[in-house]
ZASEDREN-922345 format. One line per 4 residues: their letters; for each residue z, x, y of N, C-alpha, C, O, CB. Coordinates in steps of 0.2 Angstrom, whole numbers, padded with zeros to 4 digits. Glycine has a CB too. Layout:
! ZASEDREN-922345
a) Z,X,Y,Z,X,Y,Z,X,Y,Z,X,Y,Z,X,Y | ...
END
This chain:
! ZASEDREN-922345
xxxx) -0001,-0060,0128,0004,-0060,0122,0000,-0061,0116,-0005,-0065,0116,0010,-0065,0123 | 0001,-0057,0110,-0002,-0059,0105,0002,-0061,0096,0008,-0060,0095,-0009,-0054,0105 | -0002,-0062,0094,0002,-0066,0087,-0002,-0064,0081,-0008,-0062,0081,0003,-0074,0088 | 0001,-0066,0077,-0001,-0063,0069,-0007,-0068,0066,-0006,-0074,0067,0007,-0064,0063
xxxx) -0012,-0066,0064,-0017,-0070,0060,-0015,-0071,0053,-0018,-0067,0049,-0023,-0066,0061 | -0012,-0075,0050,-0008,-0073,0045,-0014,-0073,0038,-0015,-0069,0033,-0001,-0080,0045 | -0016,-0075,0039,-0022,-0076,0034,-0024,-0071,0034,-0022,-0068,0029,-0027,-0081,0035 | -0027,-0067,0038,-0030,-0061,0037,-0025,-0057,0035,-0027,-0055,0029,-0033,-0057,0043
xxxx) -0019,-0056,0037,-0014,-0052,0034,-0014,-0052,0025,-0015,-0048,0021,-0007,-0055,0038 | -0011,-0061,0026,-0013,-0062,0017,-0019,-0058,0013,-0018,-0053,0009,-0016,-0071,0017 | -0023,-0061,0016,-0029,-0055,0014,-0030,-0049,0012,-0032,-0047,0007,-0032,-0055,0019 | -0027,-0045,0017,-0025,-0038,0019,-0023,-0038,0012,-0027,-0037,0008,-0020,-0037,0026
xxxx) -0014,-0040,0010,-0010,-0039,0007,-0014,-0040,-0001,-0014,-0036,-0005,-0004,-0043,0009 | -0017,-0046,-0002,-0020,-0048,-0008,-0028,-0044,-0008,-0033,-0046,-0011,-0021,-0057,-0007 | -0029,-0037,-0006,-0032,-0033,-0007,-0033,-0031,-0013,-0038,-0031,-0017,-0031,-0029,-0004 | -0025,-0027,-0014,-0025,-0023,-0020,-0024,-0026,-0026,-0025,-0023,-0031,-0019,-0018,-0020
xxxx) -0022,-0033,-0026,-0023,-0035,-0034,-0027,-0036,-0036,-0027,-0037,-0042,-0020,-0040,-0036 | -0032,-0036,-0033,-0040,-0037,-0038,-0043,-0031,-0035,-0049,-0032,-0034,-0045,-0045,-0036 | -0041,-0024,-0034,-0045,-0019,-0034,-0047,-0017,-0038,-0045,-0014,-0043,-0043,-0016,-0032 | -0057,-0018,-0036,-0060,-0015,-0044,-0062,-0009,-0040,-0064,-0008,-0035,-0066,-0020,-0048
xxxx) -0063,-0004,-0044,-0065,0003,-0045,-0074,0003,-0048,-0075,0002,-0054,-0060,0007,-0050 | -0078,0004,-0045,-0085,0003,-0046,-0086,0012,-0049,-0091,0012,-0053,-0091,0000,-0038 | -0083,0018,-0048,-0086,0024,-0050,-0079,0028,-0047,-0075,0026,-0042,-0095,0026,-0046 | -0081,0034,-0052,-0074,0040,-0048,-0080,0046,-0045,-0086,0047,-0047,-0066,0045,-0057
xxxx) -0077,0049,-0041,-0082,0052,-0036,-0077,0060,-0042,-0072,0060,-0045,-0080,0051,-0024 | -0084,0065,-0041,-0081,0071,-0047,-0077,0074,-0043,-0077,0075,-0037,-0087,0078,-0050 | -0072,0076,-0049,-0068,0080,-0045,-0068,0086,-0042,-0063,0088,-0040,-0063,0080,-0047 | -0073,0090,-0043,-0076,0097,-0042,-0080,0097,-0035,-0083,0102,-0032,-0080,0099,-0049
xxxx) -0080,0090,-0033,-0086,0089,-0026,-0083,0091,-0021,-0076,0090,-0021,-0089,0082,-0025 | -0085,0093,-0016,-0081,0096,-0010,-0084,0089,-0007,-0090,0088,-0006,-0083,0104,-0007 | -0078,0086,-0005,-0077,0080,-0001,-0080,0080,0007,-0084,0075,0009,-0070,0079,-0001 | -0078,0087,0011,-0082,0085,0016,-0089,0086,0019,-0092,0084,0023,-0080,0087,0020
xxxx) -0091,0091,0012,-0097,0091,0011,-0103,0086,0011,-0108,0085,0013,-0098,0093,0007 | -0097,0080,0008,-0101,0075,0006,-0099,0069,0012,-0100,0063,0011,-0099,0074,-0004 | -0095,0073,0019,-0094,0065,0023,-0089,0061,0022,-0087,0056,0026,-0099,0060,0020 | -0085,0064,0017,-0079,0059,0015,-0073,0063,0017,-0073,0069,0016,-0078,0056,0006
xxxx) -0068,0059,0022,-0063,0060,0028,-0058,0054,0026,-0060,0049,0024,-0066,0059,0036 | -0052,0054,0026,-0047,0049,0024,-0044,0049,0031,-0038,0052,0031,-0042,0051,0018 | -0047,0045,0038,-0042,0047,0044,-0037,0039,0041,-0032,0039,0044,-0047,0047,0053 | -0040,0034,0037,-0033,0029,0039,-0029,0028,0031,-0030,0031,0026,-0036,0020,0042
xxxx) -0024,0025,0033,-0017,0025,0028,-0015,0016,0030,-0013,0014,0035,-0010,0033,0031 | -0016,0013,0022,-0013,0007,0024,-0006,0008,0017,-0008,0009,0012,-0020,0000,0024 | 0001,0007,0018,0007,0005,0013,0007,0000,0012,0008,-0004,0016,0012,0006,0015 | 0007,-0002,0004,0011,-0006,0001,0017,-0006,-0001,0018,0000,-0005,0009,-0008,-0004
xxxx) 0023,-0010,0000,0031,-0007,-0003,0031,-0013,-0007,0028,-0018,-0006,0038,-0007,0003 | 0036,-0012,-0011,0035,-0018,-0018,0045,-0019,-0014,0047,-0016,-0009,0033,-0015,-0031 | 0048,-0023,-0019,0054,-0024,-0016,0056,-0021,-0023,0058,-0026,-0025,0057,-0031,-0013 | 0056,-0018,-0026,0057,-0011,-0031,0057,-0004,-0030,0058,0001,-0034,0053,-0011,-0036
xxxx) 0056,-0005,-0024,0055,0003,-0021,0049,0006,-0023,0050,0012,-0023,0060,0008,-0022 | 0044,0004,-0026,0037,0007,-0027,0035,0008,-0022,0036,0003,-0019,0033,0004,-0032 | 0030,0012,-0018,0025,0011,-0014,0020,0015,-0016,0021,0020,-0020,0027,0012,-0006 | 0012,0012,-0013,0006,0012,-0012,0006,0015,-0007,0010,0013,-0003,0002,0008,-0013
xxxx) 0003,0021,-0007,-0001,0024,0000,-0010,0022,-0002,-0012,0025,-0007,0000,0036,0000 | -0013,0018,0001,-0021,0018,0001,-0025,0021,0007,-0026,0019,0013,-0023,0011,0000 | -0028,0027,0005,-0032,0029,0011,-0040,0026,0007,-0043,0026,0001,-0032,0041,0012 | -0040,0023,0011,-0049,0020,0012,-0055,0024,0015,-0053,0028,0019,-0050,0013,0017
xxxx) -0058,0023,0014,-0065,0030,0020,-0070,0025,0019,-0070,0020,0015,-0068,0042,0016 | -0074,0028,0022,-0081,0025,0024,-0085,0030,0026,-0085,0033,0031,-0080,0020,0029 | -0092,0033,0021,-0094,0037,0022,-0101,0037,0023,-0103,0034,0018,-0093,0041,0019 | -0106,0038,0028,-0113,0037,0028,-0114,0027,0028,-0110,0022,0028,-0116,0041,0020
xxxx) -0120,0027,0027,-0121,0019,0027,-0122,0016,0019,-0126,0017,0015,-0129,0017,0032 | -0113,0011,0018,-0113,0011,0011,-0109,0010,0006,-0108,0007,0001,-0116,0014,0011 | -0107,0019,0011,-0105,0022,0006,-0095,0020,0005,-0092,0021,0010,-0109,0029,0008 | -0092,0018,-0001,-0084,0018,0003,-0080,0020,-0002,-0082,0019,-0008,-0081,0010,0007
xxxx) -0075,0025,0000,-0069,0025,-0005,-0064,0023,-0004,-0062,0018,0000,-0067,0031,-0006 | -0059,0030,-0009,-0050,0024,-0008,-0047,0030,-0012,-0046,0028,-0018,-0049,0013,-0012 | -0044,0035,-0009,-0040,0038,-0013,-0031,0035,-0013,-0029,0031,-0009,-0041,0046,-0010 | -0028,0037,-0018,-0021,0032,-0020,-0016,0036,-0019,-0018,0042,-0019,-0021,0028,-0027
xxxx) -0010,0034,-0019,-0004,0037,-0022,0002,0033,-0023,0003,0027,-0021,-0002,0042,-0018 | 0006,0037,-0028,0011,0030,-0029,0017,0036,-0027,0017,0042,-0027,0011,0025,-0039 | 0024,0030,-0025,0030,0035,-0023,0034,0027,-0024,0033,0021,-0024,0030,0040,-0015 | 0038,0031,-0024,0046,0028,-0023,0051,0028,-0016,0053,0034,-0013,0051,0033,-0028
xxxx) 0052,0022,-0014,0059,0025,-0009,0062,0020,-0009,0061,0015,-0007,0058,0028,-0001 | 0070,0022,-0011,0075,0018,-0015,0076,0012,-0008,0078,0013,-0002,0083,0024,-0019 | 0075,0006,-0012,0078,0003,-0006,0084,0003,-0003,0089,0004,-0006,0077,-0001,-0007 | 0085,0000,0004,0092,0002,0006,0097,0000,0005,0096,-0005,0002,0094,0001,0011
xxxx) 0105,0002,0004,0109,0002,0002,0113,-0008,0005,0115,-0009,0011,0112,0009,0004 | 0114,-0011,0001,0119,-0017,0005,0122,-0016,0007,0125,-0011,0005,0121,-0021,0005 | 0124,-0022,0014,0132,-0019,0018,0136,-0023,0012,0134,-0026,0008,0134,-0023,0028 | 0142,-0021,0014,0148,-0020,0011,0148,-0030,0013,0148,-0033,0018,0154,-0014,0015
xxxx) 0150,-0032,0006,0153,-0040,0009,0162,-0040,0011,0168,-0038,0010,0152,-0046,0001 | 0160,-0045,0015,0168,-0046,0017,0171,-0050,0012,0168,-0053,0007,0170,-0052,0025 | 0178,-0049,0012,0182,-0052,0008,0182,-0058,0008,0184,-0060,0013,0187,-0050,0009 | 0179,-0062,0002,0177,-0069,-0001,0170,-0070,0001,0168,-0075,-0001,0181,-0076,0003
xxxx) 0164,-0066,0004,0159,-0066,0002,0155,-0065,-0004,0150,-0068,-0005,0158,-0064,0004 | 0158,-0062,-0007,0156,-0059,-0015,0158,-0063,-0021,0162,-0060,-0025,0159,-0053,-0016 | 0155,-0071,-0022,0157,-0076,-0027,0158,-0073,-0032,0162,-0077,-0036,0153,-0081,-0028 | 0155,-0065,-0035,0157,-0065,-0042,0164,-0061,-0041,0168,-0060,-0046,0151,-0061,-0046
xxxx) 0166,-0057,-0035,0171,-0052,-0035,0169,-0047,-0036,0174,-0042,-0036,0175,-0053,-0038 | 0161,-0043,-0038,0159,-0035,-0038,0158,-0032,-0033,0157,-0036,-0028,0154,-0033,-0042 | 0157,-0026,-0032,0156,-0023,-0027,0148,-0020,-0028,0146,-0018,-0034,0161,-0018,-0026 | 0146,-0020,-0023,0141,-0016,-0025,0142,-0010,-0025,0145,-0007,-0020,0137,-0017,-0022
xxxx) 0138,-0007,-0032,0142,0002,-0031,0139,0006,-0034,0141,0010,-0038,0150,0003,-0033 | 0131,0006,-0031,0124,0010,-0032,0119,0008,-0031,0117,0003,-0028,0123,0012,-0036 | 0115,0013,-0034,0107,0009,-0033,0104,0005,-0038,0105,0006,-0044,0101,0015,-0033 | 0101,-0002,-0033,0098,-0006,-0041,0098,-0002,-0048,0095,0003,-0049,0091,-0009,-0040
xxxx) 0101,-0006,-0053,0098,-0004,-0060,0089,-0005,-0061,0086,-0010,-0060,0102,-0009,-0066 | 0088,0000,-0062,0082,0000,-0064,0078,0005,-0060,0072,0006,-0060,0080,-0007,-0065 | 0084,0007,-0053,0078,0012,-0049,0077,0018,-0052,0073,0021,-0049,0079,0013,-0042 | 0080,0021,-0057,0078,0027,-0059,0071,0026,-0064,0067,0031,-0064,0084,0030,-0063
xxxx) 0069,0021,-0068,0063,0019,-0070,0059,0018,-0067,0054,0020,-0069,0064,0014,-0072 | 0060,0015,-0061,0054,0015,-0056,0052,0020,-0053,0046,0020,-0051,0056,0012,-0051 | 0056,0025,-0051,0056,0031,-0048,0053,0036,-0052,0049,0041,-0050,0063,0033,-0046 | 0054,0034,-0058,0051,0038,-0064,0044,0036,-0066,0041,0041,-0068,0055,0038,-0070
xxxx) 0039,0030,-0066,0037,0026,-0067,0032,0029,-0061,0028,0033,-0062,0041,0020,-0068 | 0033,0025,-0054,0027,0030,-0049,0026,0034,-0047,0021,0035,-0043,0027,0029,-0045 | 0031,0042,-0053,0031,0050,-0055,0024,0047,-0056,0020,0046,-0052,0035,0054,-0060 | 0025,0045,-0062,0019,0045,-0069,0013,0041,-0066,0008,0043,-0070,0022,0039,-0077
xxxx) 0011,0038,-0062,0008,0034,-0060,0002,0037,-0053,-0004,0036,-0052,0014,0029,-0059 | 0007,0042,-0050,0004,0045,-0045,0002,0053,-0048,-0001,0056,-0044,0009,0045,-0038 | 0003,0054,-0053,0001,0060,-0058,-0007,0059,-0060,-0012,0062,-0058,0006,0059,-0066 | -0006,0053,-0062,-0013,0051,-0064,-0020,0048,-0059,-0026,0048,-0059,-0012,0045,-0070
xxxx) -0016,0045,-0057,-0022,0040,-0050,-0021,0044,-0045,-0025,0042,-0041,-0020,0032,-0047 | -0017,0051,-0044,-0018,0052,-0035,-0023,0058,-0035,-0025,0061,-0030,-0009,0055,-0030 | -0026,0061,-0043,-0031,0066,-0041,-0037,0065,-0039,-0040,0070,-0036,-0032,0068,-0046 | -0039,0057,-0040,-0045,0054,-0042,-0048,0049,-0032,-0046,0044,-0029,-0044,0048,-0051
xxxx) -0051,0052,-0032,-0057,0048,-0029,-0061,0042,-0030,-0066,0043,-0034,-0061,0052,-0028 | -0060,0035,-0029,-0063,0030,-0031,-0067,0026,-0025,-0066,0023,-0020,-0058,0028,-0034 | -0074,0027,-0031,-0079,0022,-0028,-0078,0014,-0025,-0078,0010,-0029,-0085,0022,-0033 | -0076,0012,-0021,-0076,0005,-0020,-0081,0000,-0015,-0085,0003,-0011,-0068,0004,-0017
xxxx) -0081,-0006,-0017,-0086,-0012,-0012,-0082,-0012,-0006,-0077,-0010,-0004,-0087,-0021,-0016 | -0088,-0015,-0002,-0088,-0014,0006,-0081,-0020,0007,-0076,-0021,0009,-0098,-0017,0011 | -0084,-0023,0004,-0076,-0031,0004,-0073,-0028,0003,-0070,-0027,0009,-0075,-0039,-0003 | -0070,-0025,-0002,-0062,-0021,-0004,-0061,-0016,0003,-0056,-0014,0005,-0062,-0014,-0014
xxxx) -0067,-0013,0007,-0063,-0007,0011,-0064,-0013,0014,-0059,-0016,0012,-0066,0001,0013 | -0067,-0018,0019,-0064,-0023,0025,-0057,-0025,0024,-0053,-0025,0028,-0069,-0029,0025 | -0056,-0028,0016,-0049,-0033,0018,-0044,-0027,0018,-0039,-0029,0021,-0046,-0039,0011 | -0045,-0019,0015,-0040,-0019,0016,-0041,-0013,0025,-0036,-0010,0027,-0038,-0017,0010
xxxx) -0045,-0013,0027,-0044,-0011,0035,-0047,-0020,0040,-0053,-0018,0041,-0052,-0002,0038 | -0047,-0023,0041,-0050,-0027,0045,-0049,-0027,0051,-0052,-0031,0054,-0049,-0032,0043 | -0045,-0023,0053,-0048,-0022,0060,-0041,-0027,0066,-0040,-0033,0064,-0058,-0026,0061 | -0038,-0024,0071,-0034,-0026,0074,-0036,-0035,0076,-0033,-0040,0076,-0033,-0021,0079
xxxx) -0044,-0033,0080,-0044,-0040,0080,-0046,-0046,0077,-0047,-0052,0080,-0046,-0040,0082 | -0045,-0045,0071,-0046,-0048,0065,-0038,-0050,0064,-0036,-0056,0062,-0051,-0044,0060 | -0034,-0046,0064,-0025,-0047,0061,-0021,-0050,0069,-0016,-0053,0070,-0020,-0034,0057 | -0024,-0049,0073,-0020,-0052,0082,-0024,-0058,0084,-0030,-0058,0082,-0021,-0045,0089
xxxx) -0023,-0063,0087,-0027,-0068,0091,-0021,-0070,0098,-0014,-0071,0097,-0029,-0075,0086 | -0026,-0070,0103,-0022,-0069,0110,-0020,-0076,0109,-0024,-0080,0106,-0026,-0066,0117 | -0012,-0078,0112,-0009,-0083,0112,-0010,-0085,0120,-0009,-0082,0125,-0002,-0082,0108 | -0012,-0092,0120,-0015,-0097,0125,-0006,-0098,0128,-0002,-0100,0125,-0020,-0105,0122
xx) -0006,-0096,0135,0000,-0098,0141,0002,-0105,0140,-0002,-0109,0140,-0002,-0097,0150 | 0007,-0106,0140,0008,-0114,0142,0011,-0116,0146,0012,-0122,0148,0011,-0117,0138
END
């Protein structure tokens, strides 16, 4: 049986806020020419319905990227409250306010950052792939 390394996870997650971009790779370069493959996909979901798609690669000895994208997916709908659950007496009766801003917002966002190819450090591609055995630790029988 195994269990969560939570620290690494933390880790994992506390990736993208200090992601620095060292160089953008040309956009006219033919990527496989050059080694660079995006086989993994790691998601960030904000609780606004924004999400990160980050593909990381790792090319040659050294060498690492991180192509991006941003999207939207409206979070889910709440259940219905029973009658006297709802202290104010509203119903709910749509999508959070503000998800058309958001939705609009990771348009504009994935317009601009999902063309580009970005150089990044070996640290930024580890925390954000570290590796199963790094994120699991087998839990001792009792």
């Amino acid at each position: 049986e195994k269990g969560y390394q939570t620290q690494e996870l933390y880790l994992m997650a506390r990736g993208l806020a200090p992601l620095r971009v060292e160089d953008v790779v040309d956009p006219s370069a033919d990527l496989s020419s050059m080694g660079i493959t995006f086989p993994h996909r790691v998601d960030f979901e904000l609780f606004n319905g924004i999400a990160y798609r980050l593909y990381p690669a790792r090319a040659g000895e050294g060498r690492y990227y991180l192509r991006l994208e941003v999207g939207y997916q409206a979070p889910p709908p709440e259940k219905e409250a029973a009658a006297g659950d709802d202290p104010s007496g509203q119903e709910w009766t749509g999508p959070e306010k503000g998800a058309e801003d958001a939705a609009l917002k990771a348009g504009q966002w994935n317009e601009s950052l999902s063309p580009w190819v970005y150089v990044i450090s070996k640290g930024q591609y580890d925390s954000l792939l570290p590796g199963l055995d790094k994120l699991f630790y087998k839990r001792e029988k009792l």
